[in-house]
MARBA-704739 format. One record per residue (C-alpha): residue number from 1; z, y, x. Coordinates in nm, 2 decimals, decimal comma, always signed. Each point is the difference from the previous one (the first is absolute). Layout:
REM residues N
+------+--------+--------+--------+
! pafi !      Z !      Y !      X !
+------+--------+--------+--------+
!  NUM !      Z !      Y !      X !
...
+------+--------+--------+--------+
***
This chain:
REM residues 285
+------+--------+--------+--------+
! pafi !      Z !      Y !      X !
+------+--------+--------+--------+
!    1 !  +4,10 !  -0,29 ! -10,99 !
!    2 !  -0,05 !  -0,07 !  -0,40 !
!    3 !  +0,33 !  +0,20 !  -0,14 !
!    4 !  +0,00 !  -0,31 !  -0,28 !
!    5 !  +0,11 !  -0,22 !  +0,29 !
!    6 !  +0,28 !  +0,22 !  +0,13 !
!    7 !  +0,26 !  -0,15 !  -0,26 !
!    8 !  -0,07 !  -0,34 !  +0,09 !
!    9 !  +0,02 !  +0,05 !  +0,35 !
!   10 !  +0,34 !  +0,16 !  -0,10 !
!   11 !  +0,09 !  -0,31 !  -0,14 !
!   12 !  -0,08 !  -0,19 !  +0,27 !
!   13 !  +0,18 !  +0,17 !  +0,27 !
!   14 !  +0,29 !  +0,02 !  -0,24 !
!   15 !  +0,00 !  -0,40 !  -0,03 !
!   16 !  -0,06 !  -0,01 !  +0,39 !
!   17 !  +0,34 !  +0,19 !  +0,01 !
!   18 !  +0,18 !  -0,24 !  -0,22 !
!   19 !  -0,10 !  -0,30 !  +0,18 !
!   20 !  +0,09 !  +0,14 !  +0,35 !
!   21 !  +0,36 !  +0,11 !  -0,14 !
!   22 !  +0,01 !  -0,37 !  -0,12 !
!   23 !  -0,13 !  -0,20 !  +0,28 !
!   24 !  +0,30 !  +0,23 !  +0,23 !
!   25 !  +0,26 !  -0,07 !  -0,25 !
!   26 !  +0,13 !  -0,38 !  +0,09 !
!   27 !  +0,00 !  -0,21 !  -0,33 !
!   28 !  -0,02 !  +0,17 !  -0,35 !
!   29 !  +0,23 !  +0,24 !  +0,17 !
!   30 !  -0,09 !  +0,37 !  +0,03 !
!   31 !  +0,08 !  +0,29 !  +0,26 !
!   32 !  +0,31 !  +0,07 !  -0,22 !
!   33 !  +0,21 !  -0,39 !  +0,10 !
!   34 !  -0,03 !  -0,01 !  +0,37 !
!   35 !  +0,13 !  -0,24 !  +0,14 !
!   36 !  +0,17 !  -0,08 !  +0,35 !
!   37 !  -0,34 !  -0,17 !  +0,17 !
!   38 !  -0,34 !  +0,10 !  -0,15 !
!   39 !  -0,13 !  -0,32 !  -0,23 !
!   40 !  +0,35 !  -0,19 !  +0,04 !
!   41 !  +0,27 !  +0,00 !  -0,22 !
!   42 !  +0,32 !  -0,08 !  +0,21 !
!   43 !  +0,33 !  -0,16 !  -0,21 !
!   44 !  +0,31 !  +0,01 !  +0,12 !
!   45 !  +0,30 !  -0,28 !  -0,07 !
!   46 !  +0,30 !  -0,14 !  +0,15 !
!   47 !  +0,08 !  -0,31 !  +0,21 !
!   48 !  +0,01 !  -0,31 !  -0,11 !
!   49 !  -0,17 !  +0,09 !  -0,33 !
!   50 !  +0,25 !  -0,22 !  -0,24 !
!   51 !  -0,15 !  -0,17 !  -0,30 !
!   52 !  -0,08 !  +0,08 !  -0,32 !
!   53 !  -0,13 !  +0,31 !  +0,17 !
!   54 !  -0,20 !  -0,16 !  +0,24 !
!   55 !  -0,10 !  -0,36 !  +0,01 !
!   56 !  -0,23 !  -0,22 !  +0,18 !
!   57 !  -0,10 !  +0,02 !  +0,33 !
!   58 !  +0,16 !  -0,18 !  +0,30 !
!   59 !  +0,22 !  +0,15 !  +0,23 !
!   60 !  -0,16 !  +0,22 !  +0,27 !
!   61 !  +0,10 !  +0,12 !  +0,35 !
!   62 !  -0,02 !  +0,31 !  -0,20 !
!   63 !  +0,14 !  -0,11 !  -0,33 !
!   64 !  +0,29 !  -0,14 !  -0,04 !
!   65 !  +0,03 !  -0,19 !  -0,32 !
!   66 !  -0,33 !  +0,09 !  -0,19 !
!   67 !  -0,32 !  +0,19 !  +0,06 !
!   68 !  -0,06 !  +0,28 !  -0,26 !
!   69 !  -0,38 !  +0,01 !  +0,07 !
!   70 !  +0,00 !  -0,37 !  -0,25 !
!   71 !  -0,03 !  +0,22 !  -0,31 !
!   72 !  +0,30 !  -0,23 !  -0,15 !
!   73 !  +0,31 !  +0,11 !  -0,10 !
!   74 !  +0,02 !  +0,26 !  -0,26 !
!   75 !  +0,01 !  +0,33 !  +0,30 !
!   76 !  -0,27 !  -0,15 !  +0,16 !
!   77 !  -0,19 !  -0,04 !  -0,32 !
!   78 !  +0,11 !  +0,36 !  -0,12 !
!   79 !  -0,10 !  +0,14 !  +0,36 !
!   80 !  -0,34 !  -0,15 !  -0,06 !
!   81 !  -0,09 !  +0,06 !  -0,31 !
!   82 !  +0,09 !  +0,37 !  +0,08 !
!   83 !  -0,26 !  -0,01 !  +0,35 !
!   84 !  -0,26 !  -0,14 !  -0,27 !
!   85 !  +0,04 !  +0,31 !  -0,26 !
!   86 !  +0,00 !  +0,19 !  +0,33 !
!   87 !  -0,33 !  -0,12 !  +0,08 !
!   88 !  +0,13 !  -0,24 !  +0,31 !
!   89 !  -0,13 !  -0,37 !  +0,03 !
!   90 !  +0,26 !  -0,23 !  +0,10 !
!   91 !  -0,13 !  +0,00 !  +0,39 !
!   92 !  +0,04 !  +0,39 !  -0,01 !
!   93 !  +0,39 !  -0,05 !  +0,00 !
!   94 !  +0,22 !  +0,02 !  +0,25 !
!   95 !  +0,37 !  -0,07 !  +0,00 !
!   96 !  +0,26 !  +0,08 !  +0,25 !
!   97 !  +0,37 !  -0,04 !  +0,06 !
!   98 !  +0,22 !  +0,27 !  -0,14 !
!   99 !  +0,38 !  -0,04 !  +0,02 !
!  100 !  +0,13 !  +0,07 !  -0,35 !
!  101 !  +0,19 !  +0,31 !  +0,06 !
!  102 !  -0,23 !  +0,14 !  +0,18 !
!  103 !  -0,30 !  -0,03 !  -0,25 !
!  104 !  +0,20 !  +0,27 !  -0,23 !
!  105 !  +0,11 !  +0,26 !  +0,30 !
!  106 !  -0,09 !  +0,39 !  +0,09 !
!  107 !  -0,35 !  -0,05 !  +0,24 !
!  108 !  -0,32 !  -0,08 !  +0,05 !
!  109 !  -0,09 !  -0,33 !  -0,10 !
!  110 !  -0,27 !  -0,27 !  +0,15 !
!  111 !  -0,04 !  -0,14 !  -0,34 !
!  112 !  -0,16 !  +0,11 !  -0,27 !
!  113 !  +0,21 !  -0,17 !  -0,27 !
!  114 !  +0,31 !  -0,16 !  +0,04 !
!  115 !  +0,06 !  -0,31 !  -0,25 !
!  116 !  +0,38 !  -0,20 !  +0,08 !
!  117 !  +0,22 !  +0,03 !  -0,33 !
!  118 !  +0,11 !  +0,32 !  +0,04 !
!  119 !  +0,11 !  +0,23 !  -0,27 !
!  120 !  -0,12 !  +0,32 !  -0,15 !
!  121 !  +0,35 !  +0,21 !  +0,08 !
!  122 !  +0,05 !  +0,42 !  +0,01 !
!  123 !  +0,10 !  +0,00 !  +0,34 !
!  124 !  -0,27 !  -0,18 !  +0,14 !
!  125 !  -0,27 !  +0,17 !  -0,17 !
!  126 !  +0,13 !  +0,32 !  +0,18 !
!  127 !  -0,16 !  -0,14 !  +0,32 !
!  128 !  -0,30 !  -0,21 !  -0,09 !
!  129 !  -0,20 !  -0,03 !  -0,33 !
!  130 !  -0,03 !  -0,36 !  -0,26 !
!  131 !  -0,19 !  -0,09 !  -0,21 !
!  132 !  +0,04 !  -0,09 !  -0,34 !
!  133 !  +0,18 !  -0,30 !  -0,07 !
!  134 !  -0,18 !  -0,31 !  +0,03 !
!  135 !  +0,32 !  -0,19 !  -0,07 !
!  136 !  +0,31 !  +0,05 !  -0,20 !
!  137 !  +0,29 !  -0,22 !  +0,11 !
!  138 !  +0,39 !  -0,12 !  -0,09 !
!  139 !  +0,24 !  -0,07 !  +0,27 !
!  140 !  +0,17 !  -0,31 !  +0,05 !
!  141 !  +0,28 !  -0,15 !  +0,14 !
!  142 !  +0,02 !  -0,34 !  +0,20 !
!  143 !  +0,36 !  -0,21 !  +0,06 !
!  144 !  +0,06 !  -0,32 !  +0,15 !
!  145 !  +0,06 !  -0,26 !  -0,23 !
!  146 !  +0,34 !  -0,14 !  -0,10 !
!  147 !  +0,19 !  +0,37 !  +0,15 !
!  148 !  +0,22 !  +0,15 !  -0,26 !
!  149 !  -0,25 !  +0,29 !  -0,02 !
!  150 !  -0,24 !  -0,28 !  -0,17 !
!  151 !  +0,16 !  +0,04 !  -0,31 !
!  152 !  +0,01 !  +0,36 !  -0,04 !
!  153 !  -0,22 !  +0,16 !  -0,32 !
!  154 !  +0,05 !  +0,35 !  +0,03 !
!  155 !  -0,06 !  +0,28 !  +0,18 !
!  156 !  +0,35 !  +0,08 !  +0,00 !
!  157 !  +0,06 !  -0,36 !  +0,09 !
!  158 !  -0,18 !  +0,10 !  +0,34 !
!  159 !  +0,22 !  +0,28 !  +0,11 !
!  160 !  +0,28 !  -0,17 !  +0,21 !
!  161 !  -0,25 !  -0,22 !  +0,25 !
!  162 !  -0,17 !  +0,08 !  +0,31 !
!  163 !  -0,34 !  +0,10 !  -0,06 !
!  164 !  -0,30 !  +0,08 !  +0,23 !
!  165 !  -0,38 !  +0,08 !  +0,05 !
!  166 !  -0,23 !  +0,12 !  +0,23 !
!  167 !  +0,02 !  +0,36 !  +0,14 !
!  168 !  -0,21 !  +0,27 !  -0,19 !
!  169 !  -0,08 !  -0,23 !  -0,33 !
!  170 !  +0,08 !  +0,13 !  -0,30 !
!  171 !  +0,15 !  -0,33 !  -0,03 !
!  172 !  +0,27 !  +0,12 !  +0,21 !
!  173 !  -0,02 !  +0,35 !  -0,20 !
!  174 !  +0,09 !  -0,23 !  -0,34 !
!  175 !  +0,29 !  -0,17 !  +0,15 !
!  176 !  +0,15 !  +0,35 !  +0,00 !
!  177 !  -0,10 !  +0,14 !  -0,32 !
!  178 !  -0,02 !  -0,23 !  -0,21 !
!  179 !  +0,26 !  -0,29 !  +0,10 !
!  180 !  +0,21 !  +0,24 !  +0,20 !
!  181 !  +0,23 !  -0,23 !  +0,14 !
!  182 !  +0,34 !  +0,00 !  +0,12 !
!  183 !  -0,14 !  -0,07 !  +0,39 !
!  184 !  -0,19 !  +0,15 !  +0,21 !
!  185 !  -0,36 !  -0,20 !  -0,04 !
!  186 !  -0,12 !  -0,18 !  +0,34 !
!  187 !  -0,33 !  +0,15 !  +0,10 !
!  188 !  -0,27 !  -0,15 !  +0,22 !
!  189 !  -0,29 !  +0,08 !  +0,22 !
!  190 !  -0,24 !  -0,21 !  -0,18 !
!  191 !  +0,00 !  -0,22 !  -0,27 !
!  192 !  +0,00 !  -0,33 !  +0,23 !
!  193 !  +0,31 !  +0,09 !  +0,14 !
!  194 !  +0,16 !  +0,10 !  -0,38 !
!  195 !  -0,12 !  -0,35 !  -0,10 !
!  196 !  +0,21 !  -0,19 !  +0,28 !
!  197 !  +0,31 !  +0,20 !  -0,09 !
!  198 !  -0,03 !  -0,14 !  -0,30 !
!  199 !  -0,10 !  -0,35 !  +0,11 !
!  200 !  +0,29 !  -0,01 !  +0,25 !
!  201 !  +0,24 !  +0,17 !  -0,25 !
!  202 !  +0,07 !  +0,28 !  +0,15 !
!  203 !  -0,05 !  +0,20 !  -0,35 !
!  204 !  +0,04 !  -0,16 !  -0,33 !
!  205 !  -0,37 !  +0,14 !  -0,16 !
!  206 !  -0,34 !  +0,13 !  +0,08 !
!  207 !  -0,14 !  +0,29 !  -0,16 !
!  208 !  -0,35 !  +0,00 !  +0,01 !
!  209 !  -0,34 !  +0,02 !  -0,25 !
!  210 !  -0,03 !  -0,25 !  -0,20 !
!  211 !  -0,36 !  -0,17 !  +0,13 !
!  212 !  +0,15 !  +0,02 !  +0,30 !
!  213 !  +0,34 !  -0,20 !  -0,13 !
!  214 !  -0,23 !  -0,27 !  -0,11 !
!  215 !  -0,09 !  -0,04 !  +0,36 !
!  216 !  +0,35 !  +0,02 !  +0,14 !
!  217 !  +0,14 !  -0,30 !  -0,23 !
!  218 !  -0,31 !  -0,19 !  +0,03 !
!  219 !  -0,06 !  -0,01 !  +0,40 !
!  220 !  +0,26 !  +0,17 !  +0,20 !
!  221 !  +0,36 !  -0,05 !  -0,14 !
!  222 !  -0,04 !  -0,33 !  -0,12 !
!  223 !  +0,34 !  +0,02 !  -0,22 !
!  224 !  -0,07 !  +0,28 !  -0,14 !
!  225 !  -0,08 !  +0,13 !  -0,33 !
!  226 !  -0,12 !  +0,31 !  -0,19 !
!  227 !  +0,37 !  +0,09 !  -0,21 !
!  228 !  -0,20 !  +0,25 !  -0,18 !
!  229 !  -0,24 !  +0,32 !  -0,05 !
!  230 !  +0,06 !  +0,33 !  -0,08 !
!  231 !  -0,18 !  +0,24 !  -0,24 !
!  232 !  -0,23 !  +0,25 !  +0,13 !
!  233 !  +0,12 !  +0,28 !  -0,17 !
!  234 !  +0,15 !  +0,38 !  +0,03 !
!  235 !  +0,03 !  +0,13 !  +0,32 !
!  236 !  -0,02 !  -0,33 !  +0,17 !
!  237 !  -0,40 !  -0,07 !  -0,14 !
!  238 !  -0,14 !  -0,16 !  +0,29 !
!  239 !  -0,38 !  +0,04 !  +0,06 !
!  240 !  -0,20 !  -0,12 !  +0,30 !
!  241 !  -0,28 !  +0,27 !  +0,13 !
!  242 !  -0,21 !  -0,05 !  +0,35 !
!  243 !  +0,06 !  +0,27 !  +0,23 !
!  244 !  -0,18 !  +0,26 !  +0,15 !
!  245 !  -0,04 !  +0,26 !  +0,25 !
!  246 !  +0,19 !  +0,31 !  -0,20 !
!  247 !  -0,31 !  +0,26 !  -0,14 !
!  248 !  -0,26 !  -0,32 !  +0,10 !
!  249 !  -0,30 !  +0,11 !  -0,21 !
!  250 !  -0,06 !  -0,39 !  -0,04 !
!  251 !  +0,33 !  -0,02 !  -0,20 !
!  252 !  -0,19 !  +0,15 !  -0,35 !
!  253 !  -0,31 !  -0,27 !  +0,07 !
!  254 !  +0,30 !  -0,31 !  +0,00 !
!  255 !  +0,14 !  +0,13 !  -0,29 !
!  256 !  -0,33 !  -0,04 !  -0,17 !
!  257 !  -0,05 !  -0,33 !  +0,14 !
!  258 !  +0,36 !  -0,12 !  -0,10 !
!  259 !  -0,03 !  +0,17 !  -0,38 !
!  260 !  -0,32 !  -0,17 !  -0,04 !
!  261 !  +0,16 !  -0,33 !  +0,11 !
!  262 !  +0,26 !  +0,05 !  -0,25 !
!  263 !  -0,24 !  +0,07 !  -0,31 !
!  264 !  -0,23 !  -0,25 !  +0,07 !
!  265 !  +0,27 !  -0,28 !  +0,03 !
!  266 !  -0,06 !  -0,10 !  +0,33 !
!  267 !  +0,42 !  +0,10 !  +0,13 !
!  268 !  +0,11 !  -0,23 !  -0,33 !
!  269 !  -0,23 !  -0,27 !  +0,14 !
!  270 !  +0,13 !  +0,00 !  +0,37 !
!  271 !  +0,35 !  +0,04 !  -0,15 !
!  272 !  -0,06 !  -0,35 !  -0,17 !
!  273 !  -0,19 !  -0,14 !  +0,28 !
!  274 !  +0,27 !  +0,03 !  +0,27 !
!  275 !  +0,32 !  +0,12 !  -0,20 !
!  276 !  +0,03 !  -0,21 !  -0,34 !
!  277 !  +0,29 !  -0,13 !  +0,17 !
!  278 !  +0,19 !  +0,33 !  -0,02 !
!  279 !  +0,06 !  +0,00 !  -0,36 !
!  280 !  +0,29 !  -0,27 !  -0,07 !
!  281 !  +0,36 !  +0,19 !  +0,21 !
!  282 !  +0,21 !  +0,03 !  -0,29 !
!  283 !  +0,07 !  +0,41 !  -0,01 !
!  284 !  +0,37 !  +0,11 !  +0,09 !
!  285 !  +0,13 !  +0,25 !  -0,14 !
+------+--------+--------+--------+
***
């Protein structure tokens, strides 16, 4: 054989390698962000998947309220955007039901990412890994019109009314550190069944994030209204991350995707797409 061909025929088998790691590797992906099935990037969210987060969509026999798979609603968006940086066209996702709680817990998980409002906290990242933040977020609290609680415009003013929110929420976690009231606050199992307390009156305010107050006062307490936000600040800075197996290798490859997102605009885009509305609480304080 001619030894001037040798380094081209180096070359070549070097490219040949390339391509055959590539063609294996579903997407844009490489052998370092498996994911659960080979060539399918599976998302896991709650149910129903509550606008802004979500929107679109009819209801399912499988989804309640809206179907995340629309690519509306500013998680669906986000989760998207994130497959596309990923490599993942929009027929290579896959979502499935994942009970909120349960998204953040010790375990295996069927998902690869987990996208439902939940926030970046110390204790959950012992047990599963985020991502960065792809959202950064104010609580809120929602009253019934026309109670005495109404007219309350402090913090302080908060203290001596019955408070709730949903069980595991950092929502739940602010009632006690930052309002720290005078009784116990109500918890719930899910944020449906926090929102008919408050509907029925069986607690005087809502705590919840603020997109997700817009919603409340908008579709499901009908006499409600936002009383007002709170800043993000201190040691109650709120921050939404999707979750992850804890040590998934994919974890560093969404972090890219989600910084990228970030720089290039595309987050402060969705943000005004499907959460402009999320601007206007006045801040209590």
């Amino acid at each position: 054989m001619n030894k001037r061909l040798l380094p081209f025929l180096a070359a070549v088998a070097a490219l040949a390698a390339v391509a055959a790691v590539a063609a294996a590797a579903p997407g844009s992906t490489a052998a370092s962000c498996p994911t659960v099935t080979d060539g399918q990037l599976t998302i896991g969210t709650d149910n129903p998947a509550f606008p802004p987060w979500f929107g679109g969509g009819t209801k399912t026999s499988k989804w309640k309220i809206n179907d995340p798979s629309t690519g509306k609603g500013y998680e669906s968006a986000v989760a998207y955007a994130i497959a596309k940086r990923l490599g993942y066209g929009k027929s290579q996702v896959k979502w499935t039901y994942v009970p909120f709680n349960k998204s953040f817990a010790p375990g295996t998980k069927s998902f690869d990412f987990d996208i439902n409002q939940i926030s970046i906290t110390p204790a959950r990242a012992k047990v599963v890994s985020f991502s960065r933040p792809y959202y950064d977020v104010n609580q809120a609290i929602v009253v019934n019109k026309g109670t005495k609680i109404a007219a309350v415009r402090s913090i302080r003013g908060l203290a001596r009314y019955k408070l709730g929110a949903q069980l595991g929420t950092t929502s739940y976690g602010f009632i006690k550190d930052r309002i720290k009231p005078s009784e116990q606050p109500a918890v719930f199992p899910s944020n449906a069944s926090a929102v008919l307390a408050l509907k029925n009156k069986q607690i005087d305010g809502l705590v919840v994030d603020l997109p997700t107050a817009f919603f409340v006062t908008a579709v499901q307490v009908p006499n409600g209204k936002i009383l007002g936000q709170f800043e993000n600040r201190g040691k109650t800075t709120d921050s939404f991350g999707v979750v992850l197996a804890k040590g998934n290798p994919l974890t560093s490859c969404v972090n890219r995707a989600i910084t990228a997102l970030r720089v290039n605009g595309t987050l402060k885009n969705l943000q005004r797409i499907w959460l402009a509305k999320a601007t206007g609480a006045p801040i209590l304080k």
